[in-house]
N, C-alpha and C positions, 0 to 999 in steps of 0.2 A: 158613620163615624163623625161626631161632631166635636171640639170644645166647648165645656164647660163651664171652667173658669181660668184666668190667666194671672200670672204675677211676673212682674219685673222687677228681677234682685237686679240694687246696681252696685251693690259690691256684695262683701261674705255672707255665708247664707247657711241654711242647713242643708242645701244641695252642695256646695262648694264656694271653694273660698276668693270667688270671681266672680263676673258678672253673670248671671244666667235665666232662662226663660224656662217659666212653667206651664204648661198646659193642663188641665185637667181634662182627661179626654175619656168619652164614651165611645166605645166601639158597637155599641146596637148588637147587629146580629155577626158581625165579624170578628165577635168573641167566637163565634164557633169555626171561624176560617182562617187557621195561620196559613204561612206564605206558600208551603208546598202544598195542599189541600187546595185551597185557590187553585195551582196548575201552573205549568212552566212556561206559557205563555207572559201570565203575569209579572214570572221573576225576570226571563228574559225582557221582554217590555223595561222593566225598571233600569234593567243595568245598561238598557243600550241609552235610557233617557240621562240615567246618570252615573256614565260608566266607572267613575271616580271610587263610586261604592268600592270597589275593586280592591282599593287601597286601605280600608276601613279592617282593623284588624280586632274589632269588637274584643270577647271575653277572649278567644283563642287569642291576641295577642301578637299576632302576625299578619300580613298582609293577605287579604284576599279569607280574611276571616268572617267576613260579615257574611260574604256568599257561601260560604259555607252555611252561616247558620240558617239563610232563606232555604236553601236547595238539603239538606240533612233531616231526617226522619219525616215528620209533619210541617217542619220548617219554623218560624218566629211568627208572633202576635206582632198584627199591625202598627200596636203601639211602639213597641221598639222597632219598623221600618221607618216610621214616621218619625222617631226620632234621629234617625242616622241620614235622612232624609231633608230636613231640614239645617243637619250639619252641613252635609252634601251642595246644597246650592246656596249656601253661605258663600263654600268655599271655591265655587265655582266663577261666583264673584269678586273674588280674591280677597274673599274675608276670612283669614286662616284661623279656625277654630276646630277644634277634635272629642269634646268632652263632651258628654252627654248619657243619661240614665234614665231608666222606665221601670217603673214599682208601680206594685198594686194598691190601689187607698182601700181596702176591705170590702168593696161595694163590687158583685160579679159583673165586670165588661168594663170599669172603671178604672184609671190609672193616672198616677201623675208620670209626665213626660214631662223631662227636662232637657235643654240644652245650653249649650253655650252661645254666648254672642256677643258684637264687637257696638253695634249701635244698634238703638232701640228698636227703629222702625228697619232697619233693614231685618234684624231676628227675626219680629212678629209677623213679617214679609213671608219670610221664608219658609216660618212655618202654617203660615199659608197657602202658601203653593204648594207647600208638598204633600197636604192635603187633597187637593186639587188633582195633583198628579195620579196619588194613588188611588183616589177613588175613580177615576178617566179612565187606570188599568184595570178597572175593575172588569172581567167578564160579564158578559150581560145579563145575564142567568142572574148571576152576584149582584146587578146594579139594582135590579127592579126590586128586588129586597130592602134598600137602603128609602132612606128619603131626604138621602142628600140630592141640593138642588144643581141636575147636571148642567152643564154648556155646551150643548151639541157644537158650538163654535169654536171647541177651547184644541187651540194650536199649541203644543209643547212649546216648542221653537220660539215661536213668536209669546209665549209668555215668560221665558226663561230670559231670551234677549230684554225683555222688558224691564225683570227684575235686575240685570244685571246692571241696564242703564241708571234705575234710581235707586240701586246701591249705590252706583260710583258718586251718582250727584249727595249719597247723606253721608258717606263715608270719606275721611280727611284723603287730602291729595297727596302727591308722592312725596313732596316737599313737609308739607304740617305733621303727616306721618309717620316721617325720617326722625324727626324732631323730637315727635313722641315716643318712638322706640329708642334713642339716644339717651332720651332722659330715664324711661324703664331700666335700660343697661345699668343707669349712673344710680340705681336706688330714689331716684326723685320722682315723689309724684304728680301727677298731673291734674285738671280739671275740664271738660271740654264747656268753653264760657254760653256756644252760639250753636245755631245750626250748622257754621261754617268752619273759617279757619283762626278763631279767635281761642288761645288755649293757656290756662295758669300752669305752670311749672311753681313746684313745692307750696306751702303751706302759711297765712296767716302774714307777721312782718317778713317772711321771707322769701315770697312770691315774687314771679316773674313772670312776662306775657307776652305771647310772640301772637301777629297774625298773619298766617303764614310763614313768609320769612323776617318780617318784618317785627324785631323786640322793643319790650318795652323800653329798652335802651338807643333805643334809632331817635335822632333828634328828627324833629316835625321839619324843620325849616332846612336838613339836608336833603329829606324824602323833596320835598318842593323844589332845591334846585336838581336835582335828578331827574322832576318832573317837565321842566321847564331844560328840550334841548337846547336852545340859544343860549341860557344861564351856561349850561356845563359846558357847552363850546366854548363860550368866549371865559370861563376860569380857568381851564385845560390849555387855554391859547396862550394865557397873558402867564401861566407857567410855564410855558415855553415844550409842554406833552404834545404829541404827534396828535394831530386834528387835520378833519377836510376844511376846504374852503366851503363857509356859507352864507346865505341871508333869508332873512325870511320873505315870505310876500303872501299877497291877500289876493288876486285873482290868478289865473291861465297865462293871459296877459302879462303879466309883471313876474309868473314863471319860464315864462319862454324866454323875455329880456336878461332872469338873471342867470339865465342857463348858459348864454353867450358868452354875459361876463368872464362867468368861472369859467368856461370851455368845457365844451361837453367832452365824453362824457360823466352824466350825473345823476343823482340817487333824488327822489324826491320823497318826502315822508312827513304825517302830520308834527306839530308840532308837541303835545302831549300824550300821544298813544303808546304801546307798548307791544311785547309780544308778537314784534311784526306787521301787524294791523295795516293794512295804508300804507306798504313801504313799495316803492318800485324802485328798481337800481338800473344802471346800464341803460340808460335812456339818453339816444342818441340825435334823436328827431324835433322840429317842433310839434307835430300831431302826438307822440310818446308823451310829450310833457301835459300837453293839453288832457289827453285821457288820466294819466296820473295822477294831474290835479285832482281832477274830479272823484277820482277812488283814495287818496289822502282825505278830499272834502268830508266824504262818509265817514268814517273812523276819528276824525278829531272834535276834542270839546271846542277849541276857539275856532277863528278865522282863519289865523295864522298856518302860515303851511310852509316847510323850508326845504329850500333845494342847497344842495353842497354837491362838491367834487365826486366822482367812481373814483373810490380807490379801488386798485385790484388787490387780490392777495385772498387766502382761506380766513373765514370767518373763525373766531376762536371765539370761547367764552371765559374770562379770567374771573374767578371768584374769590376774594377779600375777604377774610373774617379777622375781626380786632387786628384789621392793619396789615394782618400777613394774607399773602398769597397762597389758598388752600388747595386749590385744583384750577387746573385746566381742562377744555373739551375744544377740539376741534369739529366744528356745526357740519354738517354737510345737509345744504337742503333737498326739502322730499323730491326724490326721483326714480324712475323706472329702467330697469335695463332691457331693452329688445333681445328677443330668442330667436328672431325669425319664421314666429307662430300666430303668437298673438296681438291683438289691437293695444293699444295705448292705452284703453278704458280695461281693459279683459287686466294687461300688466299691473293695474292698480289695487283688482280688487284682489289678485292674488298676492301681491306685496300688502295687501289687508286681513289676509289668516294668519300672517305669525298673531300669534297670541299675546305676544307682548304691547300690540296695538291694541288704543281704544278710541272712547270719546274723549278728546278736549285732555287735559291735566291729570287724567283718571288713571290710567297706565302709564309704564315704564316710554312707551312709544304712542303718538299719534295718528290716527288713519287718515289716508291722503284720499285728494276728496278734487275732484276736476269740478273747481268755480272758476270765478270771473278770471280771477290770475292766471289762472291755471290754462284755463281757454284761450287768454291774448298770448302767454308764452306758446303753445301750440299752432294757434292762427301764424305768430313772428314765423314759427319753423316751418312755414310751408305743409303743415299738417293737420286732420283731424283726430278727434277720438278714435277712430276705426284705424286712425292707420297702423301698417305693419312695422314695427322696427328694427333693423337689421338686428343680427344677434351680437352682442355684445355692446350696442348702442347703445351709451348714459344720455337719457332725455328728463332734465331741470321741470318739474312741475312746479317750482316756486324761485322766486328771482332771492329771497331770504332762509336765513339756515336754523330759523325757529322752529323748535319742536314740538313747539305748538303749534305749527302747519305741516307737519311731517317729518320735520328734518330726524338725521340719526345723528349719533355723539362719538368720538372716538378719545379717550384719553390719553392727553399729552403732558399730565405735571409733573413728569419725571423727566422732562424732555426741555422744558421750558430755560430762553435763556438768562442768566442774571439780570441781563440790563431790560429786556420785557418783564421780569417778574420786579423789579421797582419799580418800572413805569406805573402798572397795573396797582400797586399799592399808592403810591403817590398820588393817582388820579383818585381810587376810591379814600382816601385821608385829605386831597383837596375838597371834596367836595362834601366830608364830616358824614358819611355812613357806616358802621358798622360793621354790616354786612352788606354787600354790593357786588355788580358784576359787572366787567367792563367788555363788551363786544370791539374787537379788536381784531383789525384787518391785516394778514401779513404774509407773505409770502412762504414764510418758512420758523415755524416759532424756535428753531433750536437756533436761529440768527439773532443776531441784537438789531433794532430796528435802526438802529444809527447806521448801521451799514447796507441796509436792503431797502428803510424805507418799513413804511407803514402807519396805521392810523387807528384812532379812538372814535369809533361811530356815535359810541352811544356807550351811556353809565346807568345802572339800573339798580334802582331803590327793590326791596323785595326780590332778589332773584331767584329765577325755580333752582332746584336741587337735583331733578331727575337726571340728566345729565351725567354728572358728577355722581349720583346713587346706586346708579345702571346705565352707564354707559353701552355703546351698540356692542362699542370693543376694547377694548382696554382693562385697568383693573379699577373696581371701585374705590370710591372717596369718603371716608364718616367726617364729611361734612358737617352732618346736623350735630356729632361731637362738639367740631369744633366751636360749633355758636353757644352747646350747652355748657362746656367748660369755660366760653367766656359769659357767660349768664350767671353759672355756678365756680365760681378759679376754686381750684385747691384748699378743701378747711371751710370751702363758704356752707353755712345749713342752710338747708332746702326744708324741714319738717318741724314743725313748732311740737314740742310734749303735749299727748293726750293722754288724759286720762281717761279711762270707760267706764261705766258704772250700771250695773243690771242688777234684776233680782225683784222678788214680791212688793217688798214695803222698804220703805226706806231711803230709796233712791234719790229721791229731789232734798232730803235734809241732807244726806251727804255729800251730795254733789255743790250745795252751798255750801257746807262745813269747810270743803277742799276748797274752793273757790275762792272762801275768805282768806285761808291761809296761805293760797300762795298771793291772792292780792296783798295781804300784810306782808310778806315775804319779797316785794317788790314785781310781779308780774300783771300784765294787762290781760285779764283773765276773758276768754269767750265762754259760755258757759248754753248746755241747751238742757232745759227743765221740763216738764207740764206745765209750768207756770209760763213759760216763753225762753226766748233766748237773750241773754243777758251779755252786756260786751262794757268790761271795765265797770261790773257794777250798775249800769244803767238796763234796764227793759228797752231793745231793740225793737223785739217781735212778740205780743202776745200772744198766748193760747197754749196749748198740750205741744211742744215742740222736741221731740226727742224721738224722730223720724230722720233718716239720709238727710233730706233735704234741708234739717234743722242742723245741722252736722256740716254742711257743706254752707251752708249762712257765717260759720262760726270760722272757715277755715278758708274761707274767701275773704274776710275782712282782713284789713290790710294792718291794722294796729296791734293786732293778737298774736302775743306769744306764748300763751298756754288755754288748752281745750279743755276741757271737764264737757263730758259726754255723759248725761243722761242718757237710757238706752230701753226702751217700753216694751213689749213685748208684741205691740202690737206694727209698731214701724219695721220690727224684725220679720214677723212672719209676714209680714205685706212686699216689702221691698229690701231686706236685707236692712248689714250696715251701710251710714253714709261714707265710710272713710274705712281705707283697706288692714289698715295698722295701728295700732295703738302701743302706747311705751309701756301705761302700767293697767288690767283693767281688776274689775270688782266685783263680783258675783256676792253679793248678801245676804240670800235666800231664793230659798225657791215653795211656793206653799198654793194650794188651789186659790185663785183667779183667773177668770177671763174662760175657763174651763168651756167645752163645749162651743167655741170660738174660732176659727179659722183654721178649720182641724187637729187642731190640739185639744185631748180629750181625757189628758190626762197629767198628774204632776208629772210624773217620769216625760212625759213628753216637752213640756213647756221647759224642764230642767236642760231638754238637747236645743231648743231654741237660746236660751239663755247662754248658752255653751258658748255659742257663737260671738260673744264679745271676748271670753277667757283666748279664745282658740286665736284672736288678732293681737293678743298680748304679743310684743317682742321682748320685754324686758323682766316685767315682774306679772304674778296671777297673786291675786288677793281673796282668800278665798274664805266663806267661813266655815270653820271647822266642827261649830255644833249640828249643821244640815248636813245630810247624808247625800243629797245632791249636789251641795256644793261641792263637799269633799271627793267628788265621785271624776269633775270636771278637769282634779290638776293632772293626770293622766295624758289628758290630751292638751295640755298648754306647751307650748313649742318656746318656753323663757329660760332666762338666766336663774330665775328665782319664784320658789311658792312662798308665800306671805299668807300665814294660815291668822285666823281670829277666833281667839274662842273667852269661853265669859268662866269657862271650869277649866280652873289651877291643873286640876286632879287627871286634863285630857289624855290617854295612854297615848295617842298615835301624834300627837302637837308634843307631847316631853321627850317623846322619841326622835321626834324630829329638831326639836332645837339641839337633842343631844350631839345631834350629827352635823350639826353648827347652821341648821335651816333658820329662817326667821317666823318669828311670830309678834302678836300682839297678844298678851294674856291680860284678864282683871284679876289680879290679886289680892285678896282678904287681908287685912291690917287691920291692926289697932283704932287705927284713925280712917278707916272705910275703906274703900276700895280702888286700886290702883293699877293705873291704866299701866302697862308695863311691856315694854319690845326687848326681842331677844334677838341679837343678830351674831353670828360666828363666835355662840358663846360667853357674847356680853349681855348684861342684865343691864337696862336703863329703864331707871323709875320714868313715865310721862308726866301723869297729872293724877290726884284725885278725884274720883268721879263726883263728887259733889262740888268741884269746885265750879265743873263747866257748867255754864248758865243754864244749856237747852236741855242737863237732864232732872232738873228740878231738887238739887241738893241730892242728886244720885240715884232719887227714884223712878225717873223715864227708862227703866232698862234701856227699853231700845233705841232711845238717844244715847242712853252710854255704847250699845255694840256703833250706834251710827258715828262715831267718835271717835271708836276704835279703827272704823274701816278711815277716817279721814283722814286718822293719824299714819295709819300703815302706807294710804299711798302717798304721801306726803314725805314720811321719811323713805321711802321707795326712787322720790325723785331729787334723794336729796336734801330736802329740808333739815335745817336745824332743828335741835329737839327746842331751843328755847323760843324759834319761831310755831314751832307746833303748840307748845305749850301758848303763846301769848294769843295763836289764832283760834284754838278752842277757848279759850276764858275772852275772848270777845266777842265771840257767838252769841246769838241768843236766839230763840225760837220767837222771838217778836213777828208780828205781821209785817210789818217793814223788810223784815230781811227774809225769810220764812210762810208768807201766806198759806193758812189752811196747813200749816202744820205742827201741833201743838200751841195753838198761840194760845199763850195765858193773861186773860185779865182779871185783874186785881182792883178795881176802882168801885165795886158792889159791894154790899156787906155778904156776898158769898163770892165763891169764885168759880170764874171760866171759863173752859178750855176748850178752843174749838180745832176739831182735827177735821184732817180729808179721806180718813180710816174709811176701804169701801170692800175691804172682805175679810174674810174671817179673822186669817193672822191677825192685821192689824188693829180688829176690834177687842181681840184677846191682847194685844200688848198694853193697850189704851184701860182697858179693863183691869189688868193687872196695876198699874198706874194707879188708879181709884182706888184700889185696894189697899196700896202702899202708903197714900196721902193720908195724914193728919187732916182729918174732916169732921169738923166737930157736930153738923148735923145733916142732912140727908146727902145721898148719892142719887144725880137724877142725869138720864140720859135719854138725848133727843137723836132716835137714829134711823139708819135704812142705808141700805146695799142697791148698789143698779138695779133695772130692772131687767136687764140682759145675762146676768148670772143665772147660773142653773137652779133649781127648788132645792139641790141639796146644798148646792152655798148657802139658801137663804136657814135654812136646817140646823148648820153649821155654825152663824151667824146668830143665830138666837142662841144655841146651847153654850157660845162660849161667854153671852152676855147675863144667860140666865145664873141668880143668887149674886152678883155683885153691885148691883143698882138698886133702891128704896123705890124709883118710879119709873118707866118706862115712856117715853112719849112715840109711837112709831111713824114716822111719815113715809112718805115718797120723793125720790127724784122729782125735780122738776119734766125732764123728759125720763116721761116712766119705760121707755125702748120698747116697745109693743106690750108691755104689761097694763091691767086695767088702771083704772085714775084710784082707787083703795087697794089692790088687789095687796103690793109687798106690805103695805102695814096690817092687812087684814090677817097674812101668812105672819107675820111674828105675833100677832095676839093671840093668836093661835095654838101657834108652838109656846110660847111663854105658858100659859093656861094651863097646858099638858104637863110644865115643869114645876106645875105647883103655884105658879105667883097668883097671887087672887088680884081677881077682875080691878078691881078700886085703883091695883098700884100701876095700872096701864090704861093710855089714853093710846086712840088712833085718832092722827088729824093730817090728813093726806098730803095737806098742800103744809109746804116745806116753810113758808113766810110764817104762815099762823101756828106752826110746831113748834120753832124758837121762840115766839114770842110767849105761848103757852109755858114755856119751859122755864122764861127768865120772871115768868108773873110769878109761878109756883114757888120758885124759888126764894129761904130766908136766911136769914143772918147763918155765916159757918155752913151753908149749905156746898156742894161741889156740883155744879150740872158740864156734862159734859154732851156738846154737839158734833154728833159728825156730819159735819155740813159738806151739802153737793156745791152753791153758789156759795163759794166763800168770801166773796167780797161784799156779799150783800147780807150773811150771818154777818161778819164780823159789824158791819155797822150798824145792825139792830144791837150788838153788844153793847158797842160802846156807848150807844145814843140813848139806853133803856136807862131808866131814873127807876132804881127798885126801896120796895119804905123799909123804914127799918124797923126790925124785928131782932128778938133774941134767939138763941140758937135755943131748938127743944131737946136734941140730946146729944150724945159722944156718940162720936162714930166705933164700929168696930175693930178689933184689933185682927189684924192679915196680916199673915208671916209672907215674906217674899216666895218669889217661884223661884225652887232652886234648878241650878243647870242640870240639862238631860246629858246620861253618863254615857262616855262614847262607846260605850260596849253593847247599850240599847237601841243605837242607830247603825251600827256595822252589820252590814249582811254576811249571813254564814260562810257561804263561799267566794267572798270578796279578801284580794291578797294585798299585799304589802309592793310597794318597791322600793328600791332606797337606792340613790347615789350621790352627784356632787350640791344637787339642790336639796334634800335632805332627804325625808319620807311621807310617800302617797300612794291613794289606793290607785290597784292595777286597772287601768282600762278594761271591757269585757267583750267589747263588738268592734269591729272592720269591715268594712265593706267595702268594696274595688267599683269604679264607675265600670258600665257596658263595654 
């Protein structure tokens, strides 16, 4: 059993609509060996390594369902153990995830496996090991068939401990976590910035950043006096709050001296540490002091080192959010209680299997650990590690009640007295944090300190949360609420409007059409295209960007209040969307590209990739209503509203639907041309003329008018005025400035230019039609070619739709021909052209793409039309512009082409395809479900 190949969606996918991990896995000869075949050995083996399985209620649905399915008739294909498997020590490591699915990809022994997961590398961890695992249980009979590479070395135990350590270390800590789950609760989404605990809450201008506990709203220069114990002492002092006596000092020497002063005894502790680090308390001796120095010395960045007063009293922890006092915890430090059995070492490692213990900040609890402290408190007591301790003996392994060295929690906020709960605020509001904690010494917190006494040890910038999250005992705290509702109060937006936008052709002019209009509309647009990522109108990021990570460039900027999401097909099947939700999205078309590509092999296929931007709609699906794939996706849109587009008046299943008060976008026929027209709950509003907008050439770009149509639908979707929509299409234009390599037309030749970035069939058939449609008073000439990663029958496709509407044909090649010969695509259209009747004269092949256009603009005379579908379009367009052509007179009229009229919805409706109709209007029925494993 090996993998094949892997993908990491990191958000909605066509696996699901979360993050998830693909395997393409071959199982070799253990296609022929499900789990009971193999032998009970094997099954037992698994469930004692991962007894969890247990809980797995796979298809059956209930607990203890998955054993079922190993141990039942011939038992389950390795692929789905392997998937449930990798659930399994996920969650072992208390990454709680449960979804997971295993389908055959058509090829025998071959399967995609999917699962869920919470961070990258601990997923792809996991499902590593769990490989590991089961091929280890392999019977041996079973192993020497495989040629997977065993590890005669390989310890269950010790590699399971291991993953779990470097989950904890990539996985947020209990505090950053708390945070994150808080703000899931509250609808707001999140971004993780770092490897660590650096994390965005919501979206564009209305983002917020905590690290750890620590937000982007904590002043810099309160975290520094926090930092700085002598600062908080002496602001705490001169308030008149309950503080010890202290001073600082820079040797042993000059600690011993001012230990006298204060009277012992007294606490000694660095000066800027935290977490306990370097603290000793209850130091009565000069040798105490002397040794403590030196263990402060390790743990601090300065010199500086301070002794103050022992106060006695229970360590408490007060936690401060916007001012108010959110929780209390009573610290109790790490210690061991005698049974009368066992050693003092033996007691630790057994107070080290609750399972609530881990490493370091990783778990709810810390595991106690006999070091240096641990050892001088033990030596003080007249005892070793071995010793025996009476039973019921509490023996102190830490002189502090950090739980980051052990300690447990016990909650006391219900308990606390008014005049301790102002103090605790007053001190974290003196000293300007936000969020803070204040360690706070006192006999009895249901007492007021004015009458028992008690003290302010310490004020802590960043305070952990576990505590307060999962206390030992008590009831929990939603603490990390409290920081998210003062991050977000009441009414505050956390998510800027996105728009989405998918489908064949079309995408990057629409998504600037939208773009422009809501910038003319008064918004600071992010925008991600092929062309790059654009922010407020400017080119941030060059290149094909409409990928997750193009996505998450747009919604991490901090001046952005609206998205416009280009959405490729190809960042989809690779890594998912980059963003979980969308307000309104776009589906355009769906037509053969990219076919034979990242296992998508087919339109119906690529139409369920596509899917996947409709199915993030919350508010509106936009959908067009002349594709039978697009119409096929409002089924499964989970919105307020379908916003169907169609270019025929005459659509049965769009008249029915507006009858029912849905919305649409219709072109309607008029006297004076064709009118762009919305129908919402029964109202008819005229938009625009389609000749008047600039990019569809006095109305003859169809597919600039449908692309016009969709910009206008999501636009009035979000609101927009119709006379903002109106003003932001008539100021469109399809220029190269605003538009590159999409329809750009020059006009500055005695013939004219249109250079597009058309690279499969659709769009060379819209482009074509276009030609068609143009007042061209002498020839038609086209310089083109298709990738060279498309299938032979794209390129098949691509000739027949170009063949009879062009005078000359120039054919070249991409610059990168993608493993195809350096002539090979232009040799395949001379070809096919040849076979369609065009004589040899009216076609040239000239491979290389530079000397193609240039050939095309020599040919070219007065009233001539050549159209380029350019791969480099910034380096056609400026052979365009920079070509000086001679003049010449036109030799004849061009011919007269009626337009392509709309296809009737009755020719794209499948036989047994139904209706639904309710308060969003009428669409076809969905026809597949399918339930994860």
């Amino acid at each position: 059993m090996k993998i094949l190949s892997t993908n990491v969606f990191v958000g909605p996918n066509t696996w699901a609509s979360f993050p998830v991990i693909r395997h393409v896995i071959d199982l070799g000869v253990l296609e022929d060996w499900p789990s009971a075949k193999i032998g009970s050995d094997f099954v037992e083996g698994l469930i004692a390594a991962l007894p969890g399985l247990g809980d797995h209620g796979c298809s059956y649905g209930t607990e203890g369902g998955f054993l079922r399915r190993l141990r039942e008739d011939d038992g389950t294909w390795m692929g789905h153990i392997l998937e449930h498997c990798a659930i399994e020590v996920q969650n072992v490591a208390g990454t709680d995830v449960t979804f997971g699915r295993t389908r055959g990809t058509g090829v025998l022994g071959q399967y995609n496996m999917v699962y869920a997961y919470r961070q990258r590398d601990v997923g792809l961890a996991a499902g590593e090991l769990a490989i590991r695992l089961l091929m280890h249980l392999l019977p041996a009979s079973l192993r020497e068939q495989t040629d997977f590479a065993f590890d005669p070395a390989f310890d269950w135990e010790d590699e399971l401990r291991s993953f779990v350590l470097h989950a904890q270390r990539k996985e947020f800590g209990p505090s950053t976590g708390s945070l994150v789950a808080a703000a899931q609760a509250r609808g707001i989404p999140w971004i993780r910035l770092n490897e660590n605990s650096l994390v965005q809450f919501g979206h564009g201008k209305y983002q917020r950043r905590i690290q750890a506990t620590i937000t982007s709203e904590t002043k810099h220069i309160a975290v520094e006096i926090s930092c700085d114990k002598e600062d908080t002492h002496n602001l705490l002092n001169d308030l008149g709050l309950p503080v010890p006596r202290q001073r600082i000092v820079y040797s042993a020497d000059e600690a011993v001296r001012a230990a006298h002063v204060i009277g012992y005894p007294v606490v000694i502790k660095p000066l800027d540490a935290n977490h306990g680090r370097g603290v000793s308390i209850n130091l009565t001796t000069d040798a105490e002091i002397a040794a403590a120095f030196a263990e402060a010395e390790t743990h601090s960045k300065s010199a500086a080192i301070l002794v103050e007063s022992f106060v006695t009293g229970f360590d408490h922890r007060m936690l401060v959010v916007n001012d108010k006092l959110v929780a209390v915890a009573k610290r109790v430090p790490g210690h061991v209680v005698g049974d009368g059995k066992h050693s003092i070492a033996e007691l630790v490692d057994i107070v080290n299997l609750d399972p609530r213990r881990g490493i370091g900040h990783q778990k709810v609890l810390t595991m106690l650990e006999i070091d240096n402290q641990a050892k001088r408190l033990i030596a003080a007591a007249g005892h070793t590690a071995e010793t025996v301790l009476p039973e019921g003996e509490v023996f102190y392994l830490r002189a502090t009640a950090n739980l980051s060295t052990g300690g447990t929690a016990i909650d006391l906020t219900d308990l606390v007295h008014p005049d301790n709960r102002d103090m605790a605020e007053r001190a974290i509001m003196a000293v300007g944090l936000d969020v803070g904690g204040v360690d706070f010494l006192i006999d009895d917190i249901t007492r007021s300190y004015k009458d028992i006494g008690g003290a302010i040890v310490e004020v802590n910038a960043a305070p952990g949360f576990r505590m307060h999250v999962a206390p030992s005992e008590g009831q929990s705290r939603d603490v990390a609420g409290k920081v998210i509702d003062m991050l977000f109060p009441a009414g505050q937006e956390s998510r800027i409007p996105i728009g989405a936008i998918t489908g064949t052709n079309g995408k990057t002019t629409t998504s600037r059409m939208l773009g422009h209009i809501m910038k003319a509309s008064g918004r600071i647009v992010g925008m991600t295209s092929t062309d790059g990522v654009y922010v407020d109108g400017k080119l941030s990021v060059k290149g094909d960007m409409t990928g997750p990570k193009s996505a998450q460039i747009v919604l991490r900027d901090p001046t952005v209040d609206f998205a416009v999401m280009e959405t490729a097909r190809g960042g989809l099947v690779r890594s998912g969307l980059g963003y979980q939700k969308s307000n309104v999205a776009a589906c355009l078309n769906v037509s053969a590209d990219h076919l034979g590509l990242g296992g998508i092999d087919t339109v119906e296929q690529l139409a369920v990739v596509k899917r996947v931007v409709i199915e993030s709609a919350t508010d509106t699906a936009v959908l067009n209503a002349d594709d039978i794939n697009c119409l096929k996706m409002a089924d499964y849109a989970d919105v307020g509203a379908i916003f169907y587009v169609t270019m025929n008046p005459a659509h049965a299943l769009v008249k029915e639907h507006i009858k029912a008060g849905g919305k649409a976008i219709v072109l309607e026929q008029g006297m004076s041309g064709d009118m762009l027209t919305i129908y919402d709950n029964g109202l008819h509003m005229p938009v625009l003329w389609s000749h008047l907008i600039p990019a569809t050439l006095e109305g003859k770009a169809m597919h600039n008018v449908q692309n016009a149509m969709f910009a206008a639908a999501m636009a009035y979707s979000f609101g927009v005025d119709l006379d903002n929509i109106r003003h932001g299409l008539r100021t469109f234009d399809t220029s190269f400035f605003q538009a590159p390599g999409r329809m750009n037309v020059f006009d500055e030749h005695p013939f004219k230019v249109i250079l597009d970035y058309g690279h499969n069939p659709a769009a060379l058939k819209a482009m074509a039609g276009l030609a068609d449609r143009m007042d061209v008073k002498g020839r038609r000439i086209v310089v083109l070619s298709i990738p060279g990663d498309r299938r032979d029958q794209d390129v098949i496709d691509a000739a027949r739709t170009l063949s009879g509407h062009f005078d000359h044909y120039i054919c070249k090649a991409d610059d990168d021909r993608r493993k195809r010969g350096y002539d090979e695509i232009p040799q395949m259209f001379k070809a096919l052209f040849r076979e369609d009747g065009i004589p040899e004269d009216q076609i040239s092949v000239i491979p290389d793409e530079e000397d193609a256009v240039t050939a095309g603009l020599e040919m070219a005379k007065p009233g001539d039309l050549v159209i380029i579908f350019g791969d480099n379009s910034s380096r056609c367009w400026k052979q365009i512009i920079y070509f000086n052509a001679p003049e010449q007179e036109a030799r004849h009229d061009a011919p007269s082409v009626d337009g392509i009229p709309p296809v009737p919805f009755e020719d794209i409706l499948d036989v047994d395809q139904s209706l639904v109709r309710d308060a969003r209007g009428v669409r076809l029925a969905r026809s597949d479900v399918e339930d994860g494993d």
